[in-house]
C-alpha positions in Angstrom: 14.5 -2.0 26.3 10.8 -1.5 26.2 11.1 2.4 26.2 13.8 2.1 23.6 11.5 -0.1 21.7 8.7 2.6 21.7 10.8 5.9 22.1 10.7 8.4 19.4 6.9 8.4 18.4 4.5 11.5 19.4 0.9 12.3 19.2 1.0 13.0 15.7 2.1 9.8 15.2 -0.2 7.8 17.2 -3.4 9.8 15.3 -1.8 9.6 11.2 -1.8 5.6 12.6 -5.4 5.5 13.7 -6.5 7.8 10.2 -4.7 4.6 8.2 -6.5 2.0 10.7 -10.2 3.6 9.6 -9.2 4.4 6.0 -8.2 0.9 5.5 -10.9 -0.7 7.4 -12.9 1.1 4.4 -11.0 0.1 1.8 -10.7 -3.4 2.5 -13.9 -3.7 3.6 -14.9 -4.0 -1.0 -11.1 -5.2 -1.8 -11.2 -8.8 -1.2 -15.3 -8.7 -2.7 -14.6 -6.5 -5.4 -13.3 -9.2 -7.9 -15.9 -11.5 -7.5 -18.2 -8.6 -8.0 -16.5 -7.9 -11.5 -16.4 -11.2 -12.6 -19.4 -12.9 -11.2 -22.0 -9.7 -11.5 -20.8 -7.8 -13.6 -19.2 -10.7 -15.6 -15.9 -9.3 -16.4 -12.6 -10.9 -17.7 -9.3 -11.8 -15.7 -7.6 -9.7 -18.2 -10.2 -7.0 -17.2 -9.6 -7.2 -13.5 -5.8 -7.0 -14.2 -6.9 -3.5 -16.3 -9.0 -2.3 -13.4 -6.7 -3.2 -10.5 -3.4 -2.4 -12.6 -4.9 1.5 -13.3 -6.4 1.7 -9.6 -2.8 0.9 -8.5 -1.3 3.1 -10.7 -3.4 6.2 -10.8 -3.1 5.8 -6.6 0.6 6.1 -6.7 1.8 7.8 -9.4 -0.8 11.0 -8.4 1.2 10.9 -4.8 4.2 12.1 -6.5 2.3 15.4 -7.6 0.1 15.4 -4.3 3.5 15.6 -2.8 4.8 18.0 -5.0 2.3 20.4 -4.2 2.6 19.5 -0.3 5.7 20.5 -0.5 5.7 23.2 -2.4 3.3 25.2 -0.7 4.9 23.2 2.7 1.2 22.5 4.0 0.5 18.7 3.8 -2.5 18.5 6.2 -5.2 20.1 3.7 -3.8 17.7 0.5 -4.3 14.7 2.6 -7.3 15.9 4.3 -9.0 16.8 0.4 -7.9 12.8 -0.4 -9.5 11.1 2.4 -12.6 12.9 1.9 -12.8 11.7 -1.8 -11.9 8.4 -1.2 -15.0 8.2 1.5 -17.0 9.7 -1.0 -16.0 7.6 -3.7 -16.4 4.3 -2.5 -19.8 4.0 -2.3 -20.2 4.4 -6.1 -18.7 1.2 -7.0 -21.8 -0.3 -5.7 -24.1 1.6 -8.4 -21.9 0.4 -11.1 -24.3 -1.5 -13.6 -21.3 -2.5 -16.0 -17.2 -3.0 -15.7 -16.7 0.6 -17.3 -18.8 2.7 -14.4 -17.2 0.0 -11.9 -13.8 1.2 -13.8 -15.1 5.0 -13.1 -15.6 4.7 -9.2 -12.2 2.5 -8.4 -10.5 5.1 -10.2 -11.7 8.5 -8.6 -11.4 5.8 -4.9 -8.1 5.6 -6.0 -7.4 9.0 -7.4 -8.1 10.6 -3.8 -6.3 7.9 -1.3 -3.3 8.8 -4.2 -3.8 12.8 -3.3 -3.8 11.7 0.4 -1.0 9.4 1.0 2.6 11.5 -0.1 1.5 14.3 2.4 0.2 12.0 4.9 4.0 10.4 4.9 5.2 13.5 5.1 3.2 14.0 8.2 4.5 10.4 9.5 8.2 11.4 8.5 7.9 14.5 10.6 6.9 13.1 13.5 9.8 11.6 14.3 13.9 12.1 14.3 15.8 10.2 11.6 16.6 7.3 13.9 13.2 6.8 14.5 11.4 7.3 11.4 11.4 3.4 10.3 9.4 3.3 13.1 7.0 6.1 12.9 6.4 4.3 9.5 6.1 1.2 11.2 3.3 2.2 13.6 1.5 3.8 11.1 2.0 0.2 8.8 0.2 -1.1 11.6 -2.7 0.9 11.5 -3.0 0.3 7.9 -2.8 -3.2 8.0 -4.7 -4.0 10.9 -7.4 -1.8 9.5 -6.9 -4.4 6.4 -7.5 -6.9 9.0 -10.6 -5.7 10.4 -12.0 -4.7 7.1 -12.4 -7.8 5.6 -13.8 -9.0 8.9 -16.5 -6.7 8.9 -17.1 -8.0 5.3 -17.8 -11.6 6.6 -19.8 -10.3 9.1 -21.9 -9.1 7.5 -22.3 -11.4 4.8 -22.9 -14.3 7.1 -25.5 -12.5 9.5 -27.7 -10.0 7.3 -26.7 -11.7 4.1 -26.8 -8.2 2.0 -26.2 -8.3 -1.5 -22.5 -7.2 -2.2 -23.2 -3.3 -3.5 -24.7 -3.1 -0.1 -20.9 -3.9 1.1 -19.7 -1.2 -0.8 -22.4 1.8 0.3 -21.3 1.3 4.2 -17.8 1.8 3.4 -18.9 5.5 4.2 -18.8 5.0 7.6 -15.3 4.3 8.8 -14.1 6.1 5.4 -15.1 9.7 7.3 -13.9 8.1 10.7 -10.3 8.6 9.1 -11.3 12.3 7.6 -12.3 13.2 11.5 -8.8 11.5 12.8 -6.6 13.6 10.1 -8.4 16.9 10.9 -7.3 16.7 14.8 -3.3 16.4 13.4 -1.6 19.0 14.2 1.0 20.3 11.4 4.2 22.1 12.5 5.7 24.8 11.0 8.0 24.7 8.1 11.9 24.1 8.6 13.4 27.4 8.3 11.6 30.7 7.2 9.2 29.7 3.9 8.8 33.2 2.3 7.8 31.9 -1.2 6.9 28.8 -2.3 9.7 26.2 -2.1 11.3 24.3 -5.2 11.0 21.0 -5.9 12.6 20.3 -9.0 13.7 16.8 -10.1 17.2 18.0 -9.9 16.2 18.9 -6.0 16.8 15.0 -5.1 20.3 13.0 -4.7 22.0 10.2 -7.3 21.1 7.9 -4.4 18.1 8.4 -4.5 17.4 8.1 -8.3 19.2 4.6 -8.0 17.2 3.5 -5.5 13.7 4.4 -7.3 15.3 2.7 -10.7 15.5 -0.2 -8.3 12.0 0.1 -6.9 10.5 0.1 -10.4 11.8 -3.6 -10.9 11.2 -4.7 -7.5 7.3 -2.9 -8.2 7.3 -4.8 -11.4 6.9 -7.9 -8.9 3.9 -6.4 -7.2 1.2 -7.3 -9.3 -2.7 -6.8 -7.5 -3.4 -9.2 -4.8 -6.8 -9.6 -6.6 -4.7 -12.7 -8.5 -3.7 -14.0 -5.1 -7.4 -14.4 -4.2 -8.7 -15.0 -7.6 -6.2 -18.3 -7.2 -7.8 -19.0 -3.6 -11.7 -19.1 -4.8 -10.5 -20.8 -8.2 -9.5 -24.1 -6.2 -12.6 -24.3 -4.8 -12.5 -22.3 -1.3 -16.0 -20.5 -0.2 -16.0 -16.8 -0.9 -16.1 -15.9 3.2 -13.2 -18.6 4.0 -11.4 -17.1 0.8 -12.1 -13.1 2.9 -11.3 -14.9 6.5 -7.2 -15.9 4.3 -7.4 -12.7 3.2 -8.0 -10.7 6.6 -5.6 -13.1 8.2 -2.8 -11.5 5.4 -3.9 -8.5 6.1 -3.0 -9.3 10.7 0.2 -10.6 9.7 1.0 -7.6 7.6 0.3 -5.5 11.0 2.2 -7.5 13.3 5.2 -7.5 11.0 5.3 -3.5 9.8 6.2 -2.2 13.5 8.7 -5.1 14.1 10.2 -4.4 10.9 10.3 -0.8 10.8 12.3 -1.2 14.5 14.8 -3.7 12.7 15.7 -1.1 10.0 16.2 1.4 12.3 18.5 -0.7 14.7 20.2 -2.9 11.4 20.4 -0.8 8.9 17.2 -0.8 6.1 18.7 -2.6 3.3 19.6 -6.3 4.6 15.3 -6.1 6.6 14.3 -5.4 3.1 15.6 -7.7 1.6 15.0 -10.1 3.8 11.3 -9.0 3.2 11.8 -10.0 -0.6 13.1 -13.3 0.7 9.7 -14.3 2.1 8.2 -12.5 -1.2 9.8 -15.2 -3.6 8.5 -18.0 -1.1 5.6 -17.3 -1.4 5.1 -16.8 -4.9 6.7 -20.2 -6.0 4.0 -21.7 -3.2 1.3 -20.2 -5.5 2.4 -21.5 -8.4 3.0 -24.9 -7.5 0.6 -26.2 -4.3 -3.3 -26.6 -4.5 -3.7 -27.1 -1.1 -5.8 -25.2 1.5 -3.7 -25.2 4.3 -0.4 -24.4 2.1 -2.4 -21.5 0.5 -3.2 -20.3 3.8 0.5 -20.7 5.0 1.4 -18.5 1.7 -1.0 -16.1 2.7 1.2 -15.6 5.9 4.4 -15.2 4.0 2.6 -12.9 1.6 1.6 -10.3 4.5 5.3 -10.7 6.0 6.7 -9.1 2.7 3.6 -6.2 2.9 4.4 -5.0 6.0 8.0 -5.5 6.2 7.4 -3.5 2.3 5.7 -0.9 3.6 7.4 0.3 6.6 10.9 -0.3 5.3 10.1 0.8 1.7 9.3 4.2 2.9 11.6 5.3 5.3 14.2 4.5 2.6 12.8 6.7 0.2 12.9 10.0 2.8 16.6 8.9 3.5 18.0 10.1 0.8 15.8 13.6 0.7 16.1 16.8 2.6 13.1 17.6 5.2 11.5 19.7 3.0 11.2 17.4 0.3 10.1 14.7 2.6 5.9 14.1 0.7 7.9 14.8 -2.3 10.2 11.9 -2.1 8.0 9.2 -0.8 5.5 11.1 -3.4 7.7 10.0 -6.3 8.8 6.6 -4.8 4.9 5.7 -5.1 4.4 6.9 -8.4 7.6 4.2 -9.5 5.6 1.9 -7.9 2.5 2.6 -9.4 3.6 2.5 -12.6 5.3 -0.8 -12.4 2.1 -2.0 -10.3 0.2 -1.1 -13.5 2.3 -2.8 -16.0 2.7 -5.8 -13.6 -1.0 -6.5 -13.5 -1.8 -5.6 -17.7 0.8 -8.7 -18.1 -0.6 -10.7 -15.0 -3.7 -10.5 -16.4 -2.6 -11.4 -19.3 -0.7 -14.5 -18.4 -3.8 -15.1 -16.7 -5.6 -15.6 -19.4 -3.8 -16.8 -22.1 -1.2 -18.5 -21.0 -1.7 -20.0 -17.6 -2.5 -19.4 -13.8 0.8 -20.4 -12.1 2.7 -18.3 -14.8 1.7 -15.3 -12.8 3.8 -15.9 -9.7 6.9 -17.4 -11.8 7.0 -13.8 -13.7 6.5 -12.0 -9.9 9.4 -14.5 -8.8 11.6 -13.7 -11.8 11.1 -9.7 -11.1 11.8 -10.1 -7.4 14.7 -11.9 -7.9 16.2 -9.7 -10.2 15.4 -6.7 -7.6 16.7 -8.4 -5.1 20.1 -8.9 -6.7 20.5 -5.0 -7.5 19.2 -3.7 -4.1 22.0 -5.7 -2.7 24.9 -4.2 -5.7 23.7 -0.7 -5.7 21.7 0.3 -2.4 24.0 1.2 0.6 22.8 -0.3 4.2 22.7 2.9 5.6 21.8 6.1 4.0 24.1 8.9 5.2 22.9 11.4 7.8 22.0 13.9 5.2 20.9 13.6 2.0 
């Protein structure tokens, strides 16, 4: 049972996981600061941190579509993700400089721009490194990596903060370090050759992918319209009164459960069938939202927290190895490329109205317009998304 659990994953594998772990330790290392740093220091808006996060998001995942365009159409994927992971180590550091909300603006986007030019190859990469009935958990290992570097990130954050006491754009300057850790890990992949003879450069045309797998991106746009920046998640922790490092400590803890769930998850799709996992993901998803919106407690929060980084991992490993179901091998970056873009844009207009709502209307009426998305994605993933997608594409 043990070597079934595990069978199916190779080097490859086990490296792309450890590039996500450093990447992520970098990234979250600023994530959970970053809002207080635009609101307290540089004394920007709600609305303004929904516009920041909500163009981050969406300039991320809609330039994986094209980054996994490319990949594929020049069927190299290693030096597209290897070019994003170095700009998104060298980016990060210039947050930190940012004197206004604009430059801060600048920075987060170019951070965002090159993990977006890194990602669709670097799923590509993931997707082949393993067979078809293993792939939800190639995902799922490298969901690990991510989110436990999300874990540790946040930790090194507090760390910090409570020993040397540095001022917060210190934070951001030593995201440098494990930011190139994860350029050195992606350089030692080793990328196979292409499927079949590649004598000229390979289409990838929109009319290249399958009715199925339209439907199911038309699905993941309302589901994405759901996803709105955690920043609102923590902006709700610190505005009912929780310290700053305890508010980071909830966060990294969302961030553990998100690991322990993605491997677990991905395993479950492979052995169930992906569908009735996911949505089982967007179960805990709704739970959690309608506990934002209504409790004021810490310990609830922190229970919500848990639910929240169910849904992320279960999200991230599942998510993905649906969208490469219904693609052919050589359009793998391609269509996990385009499946992040969806998501980027609804991720974008998600947080413009959260932000919004945040503002003018009220707090809680965030979460009730995530819950009223999810639901509604929920329903139509169940109609229109088959349990299993059909051996080829």
């Amino acid at each position: 049972m043990k070597k079934r659990y595990f069978s199916g994953l190779s080097k490859n594998t086990a490296l792309l996981t450890l590039t996500s772990f450093f990447a992520d330790i970098s990234t979250e290392m600023l994530y959970p600061i970053f809002p207080v740093f635009l609101t307290q220091q540089l004394h920007a808006s709600g609305g303004v941190v929904g516009l920041i996060e909500g163009i981050a998001t969406a300039t991320q995942n809609i330039v994986q579509g094209f980054s996994g365009w490319y990949a594929d159409r020049i069927q190299r994927r290693k030096p597209v993700a290897l070019l994003g992971y170095t700009l998104a180590a060298l980016a990060k550091p210039l947050i930190g400089f940012s004197p206004i909300w604009q430059t801060a603006l600048g920075a987060r986007f170019l951070d965002r721009f090159g993990t977006g030019t890194r990602s669709a190859p670097r799923d590509g990469l993931i997707a082949a490194s393993a067979k078809e009935e293993s792939r939800g958990k190639a995902f799922g290992l490298e969901g690990i990596g991510d989110n436990l570097g999300a874990f540790v990130g946040p930790l090194v954050t507090v760390v910090l903060l409570v020993t040397l006491h540095p001022a917060l754009r210190t934070i951001f300057y030593l995201t440098c370090i494990p930011g190139f850790l994860a350029v050195f890990m992606i350089i030692l992949v080793k990328e196979g050759k292409p499927v079949g003879i590649v004598t000229r450069a390979v289409s990838v045309r929109l009319s290249s992918f399958s009715r199925a797998y339209w439907v199911y991106l038309a699905i993941t746009f309302v589901i994405g319209m759901s996803m709105f920046s955690t920043s609102f998640l923590i902006l709700r922790t610190k505005e009912l009164g929780v310290p700053l490092t305890v508010t980071i400590l909830i966060y990294a803890g969302f961030n553990l459960v998100a690991a322990l769930a993605s491997y677990p998850a991905g395993y479950l799709a492979d052995l169930l069938g992906r569908k009735w996992v996911f949505v089982v993901g967007l179960t805990t998803l709704l739970a959690s939202y309608l506990g934002f919106a209504l409790t004021t407690n810490l310990l609830v929060l922190a229970v919500l927290f848990i639910l929240y980084g169910v849904y992320q991992g279960m999200f991230r490993a599942v998510g993905k190895a649906m969208a490469t179901d219904y693609v052919t091998p050589s359009l793998r970056a391609s269509g996990v490329g385009w499946y992040a873009s969806v998501i980027g844009v609804s991720g974008l207009v998600a947080s413009i109205v959260a932000g919004q709502l945040w503002d003018k209307l009220s707090h809680p009426s965030v979460f009730v317009f995530g819950i009223l998305c999810a639901t509604l994605g929920t329903i139509f993933l169940m109609i229109f998304v088959p349990n299993r997608a059909p051996k080829t594409a």
